[in-house]
C-alpha positions, 0 to 999 in steps of 0.5 A, a space after each residue: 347663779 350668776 354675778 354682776 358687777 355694778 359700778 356705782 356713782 356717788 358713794 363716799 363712805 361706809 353708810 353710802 355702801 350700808 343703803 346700797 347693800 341694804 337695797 339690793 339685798 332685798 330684792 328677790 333673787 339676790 343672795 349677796 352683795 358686797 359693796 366697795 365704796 371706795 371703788 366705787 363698785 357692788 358685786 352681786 351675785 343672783 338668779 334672775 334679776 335683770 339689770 333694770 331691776 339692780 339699776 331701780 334698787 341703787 337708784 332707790 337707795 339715792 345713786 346711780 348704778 352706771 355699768 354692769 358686768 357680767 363675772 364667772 360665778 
């Protein structure tokens, strides 16, 4: 189990983070998610989902996923 932060462009609000989170919750291997629309950031915490796979699910959700970090699980 690892954790990856995501910096993310264009959210504003609380519904930005609910479509966000509602994306990336539902891919496999993912078993949580906490977005922070006002850093503008989600920290994910998964096995086996590539970066590619997070970028598609923001993007899915109408933003842009702009980096990623690896954290200490």
């Amino acid at each position: 189990m690892s954790k990856v932060e995501i910096k993310i462009e264009g959210m504003t609000c609380g519904h930005c983070a609910m479509s966000i989170t509602k994306e990336l919750s539902g891919l496999a291997g993912v078993s949580d998610v906490q977005v922070d629309h006002q850093k503008g950031s989600a920290i994910v915490e998964l096995t086996d989902v590539s970066n590619e796979q997070l970028s598609q699910a923001v993007s899915e959700a109408g933003y842009t996923a702009k980096e990623f970090t690896t954290l200490n699980a």
